[in-house]
N, C-alpha and C positions, 0 to 999 in steps of 0.2 A: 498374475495379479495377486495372489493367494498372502504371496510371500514379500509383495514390494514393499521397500523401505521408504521412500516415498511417499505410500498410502500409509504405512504405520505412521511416519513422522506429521502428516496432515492430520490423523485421525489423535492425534496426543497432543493437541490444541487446547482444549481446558485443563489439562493437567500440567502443561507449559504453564499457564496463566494463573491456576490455581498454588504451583509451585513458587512464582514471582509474585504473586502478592504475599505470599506469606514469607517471602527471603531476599525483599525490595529493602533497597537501602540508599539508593540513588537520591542524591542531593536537591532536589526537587525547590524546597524553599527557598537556598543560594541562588540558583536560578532566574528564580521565580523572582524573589527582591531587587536583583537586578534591573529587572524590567519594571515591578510597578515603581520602583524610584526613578526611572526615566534613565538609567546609564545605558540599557540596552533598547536602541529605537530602531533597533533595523535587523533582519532574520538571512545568513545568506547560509542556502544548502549547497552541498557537495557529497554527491554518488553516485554511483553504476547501476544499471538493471533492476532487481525488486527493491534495492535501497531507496534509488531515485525515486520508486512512484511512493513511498512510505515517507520521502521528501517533499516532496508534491504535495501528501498529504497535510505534511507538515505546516507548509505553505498558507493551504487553505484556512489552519485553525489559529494557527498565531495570528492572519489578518481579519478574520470571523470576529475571533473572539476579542485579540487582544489590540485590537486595532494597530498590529506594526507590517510596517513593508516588509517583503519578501522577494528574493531573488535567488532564483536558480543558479549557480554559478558552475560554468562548464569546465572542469580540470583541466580544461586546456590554454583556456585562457591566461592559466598562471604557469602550467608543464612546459605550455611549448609556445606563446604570444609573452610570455615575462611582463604579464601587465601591472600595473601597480595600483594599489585602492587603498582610502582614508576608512579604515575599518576600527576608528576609536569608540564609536559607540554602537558596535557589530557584535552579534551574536554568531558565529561560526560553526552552523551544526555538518559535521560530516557523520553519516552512516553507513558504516562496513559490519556486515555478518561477520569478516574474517577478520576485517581490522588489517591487513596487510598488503593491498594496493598500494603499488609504488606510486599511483600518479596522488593518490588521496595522504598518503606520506610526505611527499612533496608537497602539497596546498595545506598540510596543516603547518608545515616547518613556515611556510611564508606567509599566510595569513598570521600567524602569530607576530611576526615580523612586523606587518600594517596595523599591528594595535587590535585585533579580534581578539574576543574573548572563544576558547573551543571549547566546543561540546563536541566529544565523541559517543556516540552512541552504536553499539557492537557485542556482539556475542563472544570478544576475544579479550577478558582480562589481561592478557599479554602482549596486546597492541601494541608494534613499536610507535603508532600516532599518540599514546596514551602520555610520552614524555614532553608532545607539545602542547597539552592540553591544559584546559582551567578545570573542568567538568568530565570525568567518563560517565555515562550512563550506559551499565550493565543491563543485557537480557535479560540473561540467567536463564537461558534455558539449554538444557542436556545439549550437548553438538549434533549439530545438525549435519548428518553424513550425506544426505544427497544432493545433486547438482541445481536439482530446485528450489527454491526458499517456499517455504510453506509457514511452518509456526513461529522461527526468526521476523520474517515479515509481519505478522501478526502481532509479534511480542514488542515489535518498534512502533504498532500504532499503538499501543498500551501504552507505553514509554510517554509518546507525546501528547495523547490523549492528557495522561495524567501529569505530565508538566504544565501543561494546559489548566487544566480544572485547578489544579493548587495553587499557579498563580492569579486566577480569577477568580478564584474560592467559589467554584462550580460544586458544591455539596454531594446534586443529586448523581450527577455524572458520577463523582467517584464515591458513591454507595454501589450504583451502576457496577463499575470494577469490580466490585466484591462478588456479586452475584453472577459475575458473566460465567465462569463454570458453570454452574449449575444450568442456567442457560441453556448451553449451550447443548451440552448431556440433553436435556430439556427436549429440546427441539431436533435431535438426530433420528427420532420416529419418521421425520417426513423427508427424507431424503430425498434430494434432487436427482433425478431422473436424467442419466447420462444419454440415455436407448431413443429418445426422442429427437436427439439432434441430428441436423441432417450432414450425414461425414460426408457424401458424398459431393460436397460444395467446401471448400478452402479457401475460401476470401469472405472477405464482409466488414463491418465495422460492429464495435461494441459503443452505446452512444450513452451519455449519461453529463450529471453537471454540476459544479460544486463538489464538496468531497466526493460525493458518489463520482466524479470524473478522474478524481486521483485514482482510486481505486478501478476504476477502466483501466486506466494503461498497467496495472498488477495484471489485470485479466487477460488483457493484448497477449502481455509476455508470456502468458501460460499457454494459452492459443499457438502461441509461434515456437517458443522453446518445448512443448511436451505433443504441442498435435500437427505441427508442422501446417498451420491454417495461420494464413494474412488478415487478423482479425483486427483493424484498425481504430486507436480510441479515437473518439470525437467529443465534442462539447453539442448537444441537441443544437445548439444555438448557433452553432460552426456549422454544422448539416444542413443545416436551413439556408444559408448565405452560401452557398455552392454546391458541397461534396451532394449534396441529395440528388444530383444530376446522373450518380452511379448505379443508385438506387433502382434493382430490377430481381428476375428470379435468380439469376445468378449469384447474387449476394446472400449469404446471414448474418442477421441484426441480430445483438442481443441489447436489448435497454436496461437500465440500471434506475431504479427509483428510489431515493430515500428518503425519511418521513420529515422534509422541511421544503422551503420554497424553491429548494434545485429539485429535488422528488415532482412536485407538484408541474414545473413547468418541461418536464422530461414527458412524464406522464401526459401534457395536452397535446404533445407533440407525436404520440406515438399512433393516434388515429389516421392521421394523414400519412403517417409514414405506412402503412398499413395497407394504402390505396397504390403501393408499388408494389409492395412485395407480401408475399405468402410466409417466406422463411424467418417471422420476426420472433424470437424469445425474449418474453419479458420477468426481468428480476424484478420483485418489488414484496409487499408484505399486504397486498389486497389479498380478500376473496375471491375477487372479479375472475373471471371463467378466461380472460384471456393473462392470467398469471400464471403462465410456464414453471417458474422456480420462487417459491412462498420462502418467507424466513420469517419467524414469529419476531416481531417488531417490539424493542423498548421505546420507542417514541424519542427517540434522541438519535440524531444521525450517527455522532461519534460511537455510539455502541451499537446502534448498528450497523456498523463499519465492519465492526470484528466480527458480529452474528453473520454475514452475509461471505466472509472470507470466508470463515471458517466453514461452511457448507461447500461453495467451490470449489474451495482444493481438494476434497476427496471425489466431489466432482467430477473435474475438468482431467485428476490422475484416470480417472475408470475412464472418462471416454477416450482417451489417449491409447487405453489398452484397449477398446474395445476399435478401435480405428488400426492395430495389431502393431502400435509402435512401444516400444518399450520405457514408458516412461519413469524408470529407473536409470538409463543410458542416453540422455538426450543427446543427440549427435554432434561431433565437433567438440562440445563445453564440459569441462571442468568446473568444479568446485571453485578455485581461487580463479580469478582472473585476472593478473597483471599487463598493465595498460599503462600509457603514458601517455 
């Protein structure tokens, strides 16, 4: 673990973030005018694995904030069903780290085709998606060599965060960005405590709601691709209406709380859930004696979003190694993944 790349690449989080705001250039305003003039009334995303849930996230705050629909749109839909859609007054965000999946290649050639406006958002200035696009929005942060996304994922909720804030001229949020570094530096005294989980249980669900649910299925995937654990996301509110039927010692929960009204009603949910099981760890930014994993709290979900990543993934890499898997090699997967 001494030496994982991995662990360095999660732990060089504020210096990513610290680096892109001071070498941000990304056309944020275009965008942004776009939409408050009404040409762009509708949000559709397109990606794989840690992109998707940073799409997801996407999702959540262009309909939060900016009051526009939102649609997940599955590459397959367009790769391999040849579906067709009236995307004149569509915003077409695809998100690749590498920028060079064939199938997200493919859906930007043809959504452009249906009248979308593209946004690419990717860590690969040389994207061959970049020639069908209207918008790239750059990283910018150093290449990320391992098969895990750790600070790329992070650097796409900054990305949207702050397309976000600009077009709804959210002030305090993006003063927020300026100081997330230091932040974050800030708060690495209290590191989360890998030693306490219980390895020897490989299934559970991770339960959380509103952006903190986007950010679930980030954590799912790390669960699954680095500790080889069926750690399922839920919506608190989807566990309630069935899955809580699974609910025993067999399982660990982790909850996820953040400081707005998905926070609040994750949190009234967690007592009950509590009355199944012993294995519950709770993410949140309380005191409270049953907060497993603390993150010093800006009082704004969207920031923290990244304060609470950014503690995980050095996290979730240690208990990985400390469960004797190498999470530098996750098994089976590569870097790039070409899909159709």
């Amino acid at each position: 673990m001494k030496n994982s790349k991995v662990l360095q690449e999660a732990l060089e989080v504020s210096d990513a973030i610290e680096n892109f705001n001071t070498n941000d250039k990304n056309e944020y305003n275009k965008v942004g005018n776009l939409i408050n003039k009404k040409k762009i009334k509708h949000l559709v995303t397109v990606a794989r694995g840690s992109s998707d849930s940073a799409a997801l996230f996407a999702s959540y705050a262009f309909a939060k904030t900016l009051g526009i629909s939102t649609y997940s749109l599955p590459p397959s839909v367009i790769t391999l069903e040849k579906s067709k859609f009236d995307f004149s007054s569509t915003l077409v965000l695809i998100i690749s780290q590498s920028g060079l999946s064939d199938d997200l290649i493919i859906c930007s050639e043809q959504c452009k085709k249906m009248g979308a406006k593209i946004l690419l958002l990717s860590n690969n200035p040389s994207s061959p998606i970049i020639k069908n696009t209207d918008f790239f929005f750059d990283m910018n942060t150093s290449k990320e060599i391992s098969v895990a996304a750790t600070k790329t994922y992070i650097l796409s909720l900054v990305n949207i965060i702050k397309l976000v804030a600009i077009t709804a001229n959210q002030q305090e949020i993006l003063q927020q960005l300026n100081y997330l570094p230091e932040n974050i530096e800030k708060d690495k005294i209290n590191d989360w405590d890998y030693k306490i989980i219980d390895k020897s249980i490989s299934k559970g669900f991770i339960i959380s709601r509103g952006m903190g649910f986007a950010l679930s299925t980030e954590i799912s995937l790390k669960f699954k691709e680095l500790c080889l654990e069926l750690i399922e996301p839920f919506s608190s509110a989807e566990v309630m209406h069935g899955p809580k039927t699974l609910i025993d010692q067999s399982l660990k929960i982790v909850t996820l709380s953040l400081s707005d009204a998905s926070g609040i009603a994750v949190n009234n949910e967690i007592e009950e859930l509590q009355k199944y099981s012993q294995n519950i760890y709770c993410i949140n930014s309380s005191n409270d004696k049953n907060t497993d994993f603390r993150f010093l709290s800006a009082k704004i979900p969207e920031i923290d979003s990244i304060l609470i990543m950014s503690k995980f993934y050095p996290m979730i890499i240690k208990y990985a190694f400390y469960k004797g898997i190498d999470a530098d090699f996750p098994r089976y997967l590569s870097k790039v993944t070409k899909t159709i």
